[in-house]
VOLO-482504 format. One line per field, with one value per residue (C-alpha): residue number from 1; residue in one letter; x, y, z. Coordinates in steps of 0.25 Angstrom, whole numbers, always signed. Last residue first. Layout:
k <- [NUM, ...]
r <- [a, ...]
c1 <- [X, ...]
c2 <- [Y, ...]
c3 <- [Z, ...]
***
This chain:
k <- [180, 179, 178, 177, 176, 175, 174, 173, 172, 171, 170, 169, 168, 167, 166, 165, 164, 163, 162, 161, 160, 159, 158, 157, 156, 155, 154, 153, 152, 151, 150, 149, 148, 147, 146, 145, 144, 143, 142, 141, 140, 139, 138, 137, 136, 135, 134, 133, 132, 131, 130, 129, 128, 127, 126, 125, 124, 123, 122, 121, 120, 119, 118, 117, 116, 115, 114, 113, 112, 111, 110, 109, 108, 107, 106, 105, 104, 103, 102, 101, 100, 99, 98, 97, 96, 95, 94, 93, 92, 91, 90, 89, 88, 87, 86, 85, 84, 83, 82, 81, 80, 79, 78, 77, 76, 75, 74, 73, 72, 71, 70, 69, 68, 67, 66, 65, 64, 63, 62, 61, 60, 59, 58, 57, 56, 55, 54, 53, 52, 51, 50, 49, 48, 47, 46, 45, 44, 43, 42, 41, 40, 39, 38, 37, 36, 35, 34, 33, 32, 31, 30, 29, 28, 27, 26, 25, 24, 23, 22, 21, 20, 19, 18, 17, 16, 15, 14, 13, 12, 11, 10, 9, 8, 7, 6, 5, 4, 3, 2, 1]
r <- [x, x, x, x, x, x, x, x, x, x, x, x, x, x, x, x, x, x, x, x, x, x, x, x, x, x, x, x, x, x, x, x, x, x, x, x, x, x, x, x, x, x, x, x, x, x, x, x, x, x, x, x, x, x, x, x, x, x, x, x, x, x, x, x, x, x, x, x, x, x, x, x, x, x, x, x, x, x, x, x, x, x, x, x, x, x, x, x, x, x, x, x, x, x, x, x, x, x, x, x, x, x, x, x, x, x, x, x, x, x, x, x, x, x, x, x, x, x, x, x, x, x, x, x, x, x, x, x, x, x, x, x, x, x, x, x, x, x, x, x, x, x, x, x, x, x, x, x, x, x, x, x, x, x, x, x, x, x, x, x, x, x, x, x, x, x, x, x, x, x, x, x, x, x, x, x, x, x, x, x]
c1 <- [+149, +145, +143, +154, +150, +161, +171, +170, +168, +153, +158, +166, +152, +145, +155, +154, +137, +130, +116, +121, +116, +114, +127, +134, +129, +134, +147, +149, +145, +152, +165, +165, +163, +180, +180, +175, +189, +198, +192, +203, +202, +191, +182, +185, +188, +174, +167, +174, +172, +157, +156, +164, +156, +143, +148, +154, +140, +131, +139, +138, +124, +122, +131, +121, +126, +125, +139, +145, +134, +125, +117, +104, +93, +85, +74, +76, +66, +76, +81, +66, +66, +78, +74, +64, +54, +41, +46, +37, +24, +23, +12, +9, +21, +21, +8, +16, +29, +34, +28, +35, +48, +44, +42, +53, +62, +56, +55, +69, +80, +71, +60, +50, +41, +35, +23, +23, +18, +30, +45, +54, +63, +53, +50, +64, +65, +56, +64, +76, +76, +71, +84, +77, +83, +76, +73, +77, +82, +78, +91, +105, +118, +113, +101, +107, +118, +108, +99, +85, +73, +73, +61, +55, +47, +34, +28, +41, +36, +49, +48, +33, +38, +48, +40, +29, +40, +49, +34, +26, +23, +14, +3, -9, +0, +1, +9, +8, -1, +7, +5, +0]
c2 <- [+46, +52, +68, +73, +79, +71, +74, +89, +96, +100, +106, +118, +121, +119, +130, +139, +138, +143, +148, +164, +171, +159, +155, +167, +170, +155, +158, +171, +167, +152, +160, +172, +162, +161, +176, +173, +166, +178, +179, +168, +156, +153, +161, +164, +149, +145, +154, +151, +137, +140, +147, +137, +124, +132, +134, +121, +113, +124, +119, +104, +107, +111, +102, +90, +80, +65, +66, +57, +65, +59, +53, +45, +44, +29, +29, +24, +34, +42, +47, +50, +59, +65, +66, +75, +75, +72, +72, +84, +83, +89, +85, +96, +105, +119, +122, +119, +120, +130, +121, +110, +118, +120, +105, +101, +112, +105, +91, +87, +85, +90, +82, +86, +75, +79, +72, +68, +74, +82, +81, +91, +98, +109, +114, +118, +134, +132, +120, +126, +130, +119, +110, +101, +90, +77, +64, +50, +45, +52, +63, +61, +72, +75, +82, +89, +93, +97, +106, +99, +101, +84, +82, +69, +64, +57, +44, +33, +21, +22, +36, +35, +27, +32, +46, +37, +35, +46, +53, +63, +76, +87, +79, +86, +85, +72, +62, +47, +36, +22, +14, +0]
c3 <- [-16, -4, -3, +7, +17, +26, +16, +22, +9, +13, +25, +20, +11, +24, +30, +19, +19, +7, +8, +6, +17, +29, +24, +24, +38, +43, +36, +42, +57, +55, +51, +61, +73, +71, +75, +91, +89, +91, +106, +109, +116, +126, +121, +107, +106, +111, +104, +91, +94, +95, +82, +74, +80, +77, +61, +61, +66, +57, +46, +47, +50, +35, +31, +33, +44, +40, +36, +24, +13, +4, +13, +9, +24, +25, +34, +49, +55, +60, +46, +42, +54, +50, +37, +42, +54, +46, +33, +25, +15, +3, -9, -19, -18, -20, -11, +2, -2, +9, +18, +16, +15, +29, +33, +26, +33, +47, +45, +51, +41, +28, +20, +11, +6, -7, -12, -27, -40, -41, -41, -32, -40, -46, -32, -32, -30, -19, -11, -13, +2, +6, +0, -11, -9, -16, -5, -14, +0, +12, +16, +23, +24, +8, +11, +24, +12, +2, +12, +16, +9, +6, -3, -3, -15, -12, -15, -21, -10, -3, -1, +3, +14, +20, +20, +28, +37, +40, +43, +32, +35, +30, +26, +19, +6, +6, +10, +0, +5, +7, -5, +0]
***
């Protein structure tokens, strides 16, 4: 027996009966994460369409099938959910994200060595220069307050022009390195 496809009323769908329709070919999942978290582990056969392309996009993602969007925790789905409402016939979100899906024993594709998408790579190096400047300009020299200049400057670049020096650095660490 066909299990029922989500519809447009619905505005979530479990790990589960998302398992399901993937496996029975119903509904096209659309991962709205960023390319790396994408590639640090995503549902198999899921399309990235980063949510803030999504717009720009809507050609990309096929029609006549419900759309599953899909992000790390439910939350960017559920708002680019949302923000397609009346664009997309059927849509529904991943109740609880790919981790969710994760937990629930289902099989995740990684592309990369690391698990941890560079986006937090970034923010883990920016924070761990900030605080060792503040320990060192404390306990060492006030010279070091400087070194918090680097992830000050490059998170406000970042945050102005979309591209992040630091995750660029990153992303030649052999460990984020896309598997051959």
């Amino acid at each position: 027996m066909a299990a029922a496809s989500p519809t447009f009323e619905d505005t979530r769908l479990s790990p589960a009966s998302l398992a399901e329709q993937v496996r029975m070919g119903g509904v096209t999942v659309i991962d709205v994460r960023t390319t790396s978290e994408f590639r640090s582990g995503h549902i198999p056969g899921s399309i990235n369409v980063p949510m803030d392309e999504v717009e720009s996009r809507l050609e990309d993602i096929p029609k006549g099938r419900p759309v599953v969007m899909v992000c790390q925790s439910g939350r960017r789905s559920e708002i680019t959910r949302e923000l397609m409402h009346g664009r997309i016939d059927q849509i529904v979100c991943l109740d609880g994200g790919v981790t969710a899906w994760e937990q629930a024993g289902n099989t995740v594709v990684r592309s990369t060595r690391t698990r941890m998408a560079l986006d937090r790579q970034s923010l883990i190096g920016a924070s761990t220069l900030i605080l060792l400047s503040v320990v060192l300009g404390t306990f060492v020299n006030p010279g070091w307050y400087y070194l918090a200049l680097l992830p000050g400057v490059g998170l406000m670049l970042a945050g102005t022009t979309g591209i992040c020096l630091m995750a660029v650095v990153l992303g030649l660490m052999p460990w984020n390195k896309v598997r051959n």
